[in-house]
Structures are given as structure tokens and as C-alpha cells.
C-alpha positions as CSV (number, residue, x, y, z in Angstrom):
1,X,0.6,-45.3,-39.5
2,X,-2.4,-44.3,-41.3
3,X,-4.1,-42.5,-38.2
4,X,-0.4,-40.7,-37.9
5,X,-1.9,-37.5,-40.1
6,X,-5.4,-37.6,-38.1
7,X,-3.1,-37.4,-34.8
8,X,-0.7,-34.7,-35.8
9,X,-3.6,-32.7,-37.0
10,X,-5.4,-33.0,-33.4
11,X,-2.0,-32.1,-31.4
12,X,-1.7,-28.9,-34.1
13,X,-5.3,-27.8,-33.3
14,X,-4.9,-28.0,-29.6
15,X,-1.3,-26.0,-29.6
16,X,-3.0,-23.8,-32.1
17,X,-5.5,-22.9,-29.4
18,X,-3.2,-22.9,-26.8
19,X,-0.9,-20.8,-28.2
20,X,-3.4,-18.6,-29.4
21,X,-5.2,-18.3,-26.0
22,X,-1.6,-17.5,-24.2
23,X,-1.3,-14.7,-26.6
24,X,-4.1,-13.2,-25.5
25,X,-3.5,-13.6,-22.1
26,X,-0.1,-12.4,-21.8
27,X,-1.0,-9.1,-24.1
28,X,-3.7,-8.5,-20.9
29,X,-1.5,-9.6,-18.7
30,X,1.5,-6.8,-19.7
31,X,-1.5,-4.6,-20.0
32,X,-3.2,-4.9,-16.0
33,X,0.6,-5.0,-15.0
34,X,1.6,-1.7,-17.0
35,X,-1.7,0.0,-15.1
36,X,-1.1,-1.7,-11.7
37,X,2.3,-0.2,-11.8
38,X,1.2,3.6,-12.3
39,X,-1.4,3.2,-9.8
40,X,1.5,1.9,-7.7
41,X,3.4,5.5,-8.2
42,X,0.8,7.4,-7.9
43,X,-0.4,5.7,-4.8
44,X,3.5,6.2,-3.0
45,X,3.7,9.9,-4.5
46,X,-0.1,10.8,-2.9
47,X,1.0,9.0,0.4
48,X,4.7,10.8,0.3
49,X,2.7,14.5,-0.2
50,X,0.5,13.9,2.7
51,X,3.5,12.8,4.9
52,X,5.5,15.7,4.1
53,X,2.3,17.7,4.9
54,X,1.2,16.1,8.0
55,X,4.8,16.7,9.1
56,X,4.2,20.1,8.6
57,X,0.9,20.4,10.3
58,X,2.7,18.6,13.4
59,X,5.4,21.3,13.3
60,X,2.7,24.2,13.4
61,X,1.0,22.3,15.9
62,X,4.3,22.6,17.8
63,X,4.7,25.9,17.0
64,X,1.5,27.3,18.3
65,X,2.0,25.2,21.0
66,X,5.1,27.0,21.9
67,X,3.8,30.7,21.9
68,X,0.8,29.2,24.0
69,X,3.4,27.6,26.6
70,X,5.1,31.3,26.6
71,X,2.3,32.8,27.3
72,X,0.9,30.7,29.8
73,X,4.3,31.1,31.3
74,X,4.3,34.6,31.5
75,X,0.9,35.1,32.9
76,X,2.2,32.9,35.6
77,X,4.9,34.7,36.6
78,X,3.3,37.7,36.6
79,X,0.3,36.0,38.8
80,X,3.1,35.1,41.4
81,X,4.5,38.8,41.1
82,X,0.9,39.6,42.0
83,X,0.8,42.0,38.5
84,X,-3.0,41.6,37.9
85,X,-2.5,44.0,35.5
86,X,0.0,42.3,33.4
87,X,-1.2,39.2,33.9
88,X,-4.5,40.7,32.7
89,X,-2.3,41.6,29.6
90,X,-1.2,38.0,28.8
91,X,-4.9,36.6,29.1
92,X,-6.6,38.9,26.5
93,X,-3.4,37.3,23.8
94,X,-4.0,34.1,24.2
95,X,-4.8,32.1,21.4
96,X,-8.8,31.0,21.2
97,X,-7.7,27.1,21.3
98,X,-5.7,28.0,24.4
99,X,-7.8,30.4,26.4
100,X,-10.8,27.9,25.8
101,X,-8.8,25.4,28.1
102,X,-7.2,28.3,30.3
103,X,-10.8,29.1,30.9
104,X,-11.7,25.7,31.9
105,X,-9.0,25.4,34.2
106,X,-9.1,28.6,36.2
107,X,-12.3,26.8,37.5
108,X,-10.9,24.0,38.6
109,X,-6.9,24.2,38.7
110,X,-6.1,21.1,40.8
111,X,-8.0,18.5,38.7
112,X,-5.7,18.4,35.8
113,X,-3.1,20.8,36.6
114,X,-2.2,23.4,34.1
115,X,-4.8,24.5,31.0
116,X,-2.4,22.2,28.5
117,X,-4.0,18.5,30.2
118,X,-7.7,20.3,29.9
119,X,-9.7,18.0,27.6
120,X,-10.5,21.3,26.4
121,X,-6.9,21.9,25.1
122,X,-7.6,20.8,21.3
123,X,-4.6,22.2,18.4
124,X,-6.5,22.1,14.8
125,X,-3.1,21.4,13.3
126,X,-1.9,18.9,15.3
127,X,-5.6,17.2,14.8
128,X,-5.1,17.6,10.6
129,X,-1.7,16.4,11.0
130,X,-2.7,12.8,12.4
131,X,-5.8,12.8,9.9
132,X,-3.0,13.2,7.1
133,X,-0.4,10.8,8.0
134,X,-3.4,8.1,9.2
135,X,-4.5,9.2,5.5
136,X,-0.8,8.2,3.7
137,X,-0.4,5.3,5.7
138,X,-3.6,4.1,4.0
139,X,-2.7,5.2,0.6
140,X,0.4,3.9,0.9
141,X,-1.1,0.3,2.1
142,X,-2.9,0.9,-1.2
143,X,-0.1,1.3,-2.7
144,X,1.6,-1.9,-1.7
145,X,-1.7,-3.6,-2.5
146,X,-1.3,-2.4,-6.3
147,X,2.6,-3.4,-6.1
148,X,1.3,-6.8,-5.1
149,X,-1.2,-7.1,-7.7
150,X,1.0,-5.7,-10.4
151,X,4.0,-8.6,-9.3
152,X,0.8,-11.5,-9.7
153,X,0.3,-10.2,-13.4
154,X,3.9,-10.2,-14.1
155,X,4.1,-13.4,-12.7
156,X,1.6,-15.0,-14.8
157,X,3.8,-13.7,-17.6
158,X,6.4,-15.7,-16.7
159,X,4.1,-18.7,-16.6
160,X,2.9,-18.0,-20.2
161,X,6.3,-17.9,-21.3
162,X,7.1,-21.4,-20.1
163,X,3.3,-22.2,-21.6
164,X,4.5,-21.0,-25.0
165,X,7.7,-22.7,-24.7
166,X,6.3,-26.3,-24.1
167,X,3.7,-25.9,-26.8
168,X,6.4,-24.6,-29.3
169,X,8.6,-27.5,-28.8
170,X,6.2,-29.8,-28.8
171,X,7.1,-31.1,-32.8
172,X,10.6,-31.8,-31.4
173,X,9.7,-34.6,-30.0
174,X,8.1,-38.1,-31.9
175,X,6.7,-40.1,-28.9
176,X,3.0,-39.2,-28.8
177,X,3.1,-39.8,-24.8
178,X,6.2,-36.9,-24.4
179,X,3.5,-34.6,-26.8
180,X,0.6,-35.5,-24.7
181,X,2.5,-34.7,-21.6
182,X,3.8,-31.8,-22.7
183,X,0.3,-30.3,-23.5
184,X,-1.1,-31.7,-20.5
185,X,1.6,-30.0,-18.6
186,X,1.1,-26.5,-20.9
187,X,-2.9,-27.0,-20.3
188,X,-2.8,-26.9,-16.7
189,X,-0.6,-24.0,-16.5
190,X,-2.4,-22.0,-19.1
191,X,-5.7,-22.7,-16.9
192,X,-4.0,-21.8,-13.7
193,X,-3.1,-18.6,-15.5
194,X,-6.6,-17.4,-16.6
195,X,-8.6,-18.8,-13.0
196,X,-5.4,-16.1,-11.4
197,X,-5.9,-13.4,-14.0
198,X,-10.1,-14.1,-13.7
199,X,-10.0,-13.8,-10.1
200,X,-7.6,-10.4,-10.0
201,X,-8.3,-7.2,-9.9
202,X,-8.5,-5.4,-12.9
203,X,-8.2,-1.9,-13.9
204,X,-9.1,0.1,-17.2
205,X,-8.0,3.3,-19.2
């Protein structure tokens, strides 16, 4: 009985530590989580703004696209109508991305059929608009990334909760086996805890 005080004294060091080391650990923990989850939002919100403007870039592209596909159908018709002068007309408004590929394909007008399948045929928008939405799908991947990383902080919470709650209890019990075990158990965890938060991304204010 006489090395009963010595013992006691060793198992109220160790959940000391413990409990003092889970402390700090879940305080960081809330803290990378907290972060993780605004970079989160502002990750979907940047990828959301360059959808909604890719969409509208596609929708110019479309647009232009449109009035070039008018025009080109005019001068045709008035081509068949043998209206040189017309036609004439039509060609000096087309648009500078169009009458690049018109040009190329007056030279050649079998090979690819009308000017809109020349390689030459290139709309601006409609090359900004797949830049943008390649762009949100990668900030939104980012996103998800930061959602994921935020959850494995929040997880490791949890596990310093149950940490706490083994050490804590620990006096409850009078077998010295039951308080052994139930650091052992409360050691592991708390070292699985800090090699996961060690090894995770971290950000700072």
C-alpha cells in the first residue's frame, strides 16, 4: 500500500500531460478547421463567379456567332442572285474573326466547306469562356480539397473529445490495469491525433 501514493502521483502526471497536450491540440484544431472552412466559401463563391461568367462569355460567343451566320447567309444568297454588288456589301461587315476564316475559305471552298469549319474560324469569347469555366472547375476542386481538409480537423476534434473523456474518468476506476488501459488507449489516440494534425495542411491569419 505504501507505493499506492507514488503510483497515483505517476497516473496524475501522465493525465496532466495528456490532458494538457489535448487542450492544445483541439484549440488548433477548432482554429485550422475555422480557416479551412472560409477558404472553403471563398473557394465555391470564386468558382460560382467564374461560372456565371464563362456562361456569359459562351452566350456572346453565341451571339456573335449568330450575326456572323447571318451574314454569311446573306452574302450567299446574294452570290446565288449573282448581286456582286450586294454581296460586296455583306463582305466589307463582317466581323474581323469571321472574315479572317471567310478569307481562308474563298481559296479553297471544298476543303472544309463553309468559312465556320476553317481552323481559321477562332471566337475570343467562346475561347475566354472555356478558360473560365476550366478555371472554376479547378477552384472549385480546391474547394472540395479545403472541405476535406477542414472535415479531418474536425474529426480529430472528436477524437480529442473521447481523449479527454478517458483521461477524465480515469479516477473512477481503482484497478491500476483498467487506469493503465485507459491511458494506453487515450495515448494512442492522442498520438494519432498530432501525426494527422502534423502531417495536414495548415493555414494562418
Amino acid at each position: 500500500m505504501e507505493g499506492l501514493p507514488e503510483e497515483n502521483d505517476r497516473i496524475e502526471i501522465v493525465t496532466g500531460l495528456i490532458m494538457a497536450f489535448a487542450g492544445v491540440v483541439t484549440s488548433w484544431c477548432g482554429y485550422q478547421a475555422a480557416l479551412w472552412s472560409g477558404q472553403q466559401s471563398a473557394l465555391y463563391t470564386q468558382a460560382n463567379t467564374l461560372s456565371v461568367q464563362a456562361s456569359r462569355d459562351a452566350n456572346s460567343a453565341g451571339q456573335w456567332a449568330l450575326v456572323d451566320i447571318t451574314f454569311f447567309a446573306q452574302w450567299s444568297n446574294a452570290i446565288g442572285e449573282q448581286n456582286l454588288k450586294l454581296a460586296r456589301f455583306y463582305e466589307e461587315r463582317f466581323r474581323p474573326e469571321f472574315l479572317r476564316a471567310f478569307l481562308a475559305w474563298k481559296k479553297d471552298p471544298k476543303t472544309y466547306g463553309t468559312p465556320f469549319h476553317q481552323p481559321e474560324y477562332n471566337l475570343i469569347k467562346g475561347d475566354e469562356a472555356l478558360k473560365l469555366e476550366t478555371k472554376s472547375r479547378e477552384t472549385y476542386l480546391q474547394g472540395e480539397e479545403a472541405n476535406h481538409i477542414s472535415d479531418g480537423y474536425v474529426r480529430s476534434t472528436v477524437l480529442l473529445a473521447v481523449v479527454l473523456m478517458l483521461v477524465s474518468n480515469i479516477q473512477d476506476f481503482r484497478k491500476k490495469g483498467v487506469r493503465y488501459g485507459l491511458l494506453g488507449v487515450a495515448g494512442i489516440l492522442l498520438g494519432y491525433v498530432i501525426f494527422h494534425v502534423a502531417s495536414s495542411p495548415m493555414l494562418f491569419m
